[in-house]
N, C-alpha and C positions, 0 to 999 in steps of 0.2 A: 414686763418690760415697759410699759407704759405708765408704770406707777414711778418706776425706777428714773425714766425722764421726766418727771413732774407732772404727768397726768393727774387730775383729782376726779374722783366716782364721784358721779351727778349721783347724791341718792334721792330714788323716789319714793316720796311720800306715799304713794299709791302702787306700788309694788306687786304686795299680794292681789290685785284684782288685774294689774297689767299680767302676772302670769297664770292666775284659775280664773278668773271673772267674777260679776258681781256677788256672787256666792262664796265667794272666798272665806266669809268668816262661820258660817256654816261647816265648811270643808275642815276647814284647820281645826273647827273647834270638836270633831268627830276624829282625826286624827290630828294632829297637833304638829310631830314627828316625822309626817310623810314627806317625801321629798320633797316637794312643789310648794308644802309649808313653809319649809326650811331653807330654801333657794338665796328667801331674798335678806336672808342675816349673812350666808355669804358672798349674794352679789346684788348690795341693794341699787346701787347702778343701773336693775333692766328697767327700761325704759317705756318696752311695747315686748309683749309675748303672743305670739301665736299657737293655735291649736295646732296648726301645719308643721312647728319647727324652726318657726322662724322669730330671732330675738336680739332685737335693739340694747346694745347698752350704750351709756352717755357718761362723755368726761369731758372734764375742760381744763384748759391752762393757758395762762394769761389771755383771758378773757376768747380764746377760739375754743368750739364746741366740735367735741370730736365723736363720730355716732360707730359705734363696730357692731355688725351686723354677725351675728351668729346663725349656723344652722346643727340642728340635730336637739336633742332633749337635755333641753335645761335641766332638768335635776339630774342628771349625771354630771354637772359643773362640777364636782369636789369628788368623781373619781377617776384615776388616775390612767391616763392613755393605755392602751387606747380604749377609746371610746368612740360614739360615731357623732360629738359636736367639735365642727369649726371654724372659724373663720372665714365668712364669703367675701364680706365688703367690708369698706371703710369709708366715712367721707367726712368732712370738715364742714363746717357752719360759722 
């Protein structure tokens, strides 16, 4: 819906360490395929991931910044409901 009203995915450059941590390339490069590897080709948008659950993604349009705050396990993003990630928050910048 948000892409559909002209939302654009802030993608972040730093992605994979915003959702494994500094070790990221460690991680990925022992499994490649795991989910946590693979998150951020379909949602390079997160922003800020927690170990808790908790994950920031970032859009913008015409120049306001919009942050949608998720809860539940990221690398279940691409399968399909139910699942236990949703939408807690939303704010503008």
């Amino acid at each position: 819906m948000l892409l559909a009203d002209g939302w654009i995915p802030e993608e972040n450059p730093d992605c994979l360490e915003a959702v494994i941590g500094g070790d990221y390339e460690e991680t990925c490069r022992d499994d490649p395929e795991g989910r946590l590897c693979r998150v951020c080709t379909l949602v390079p948008e997160i922003a800020v991931s927690t170990g808790s659950g908790h994950t920031i993604l970032a859009y913008t349009k015409e120049g306001t910044r919009l942050y949608v705050e998720l809860y539940g396990a990221i690398g279940d993003i691409d399968k399909p409901p139910p699942n236990d990630l949703g939408i807690m928050d939303w704010r503008f910048h």
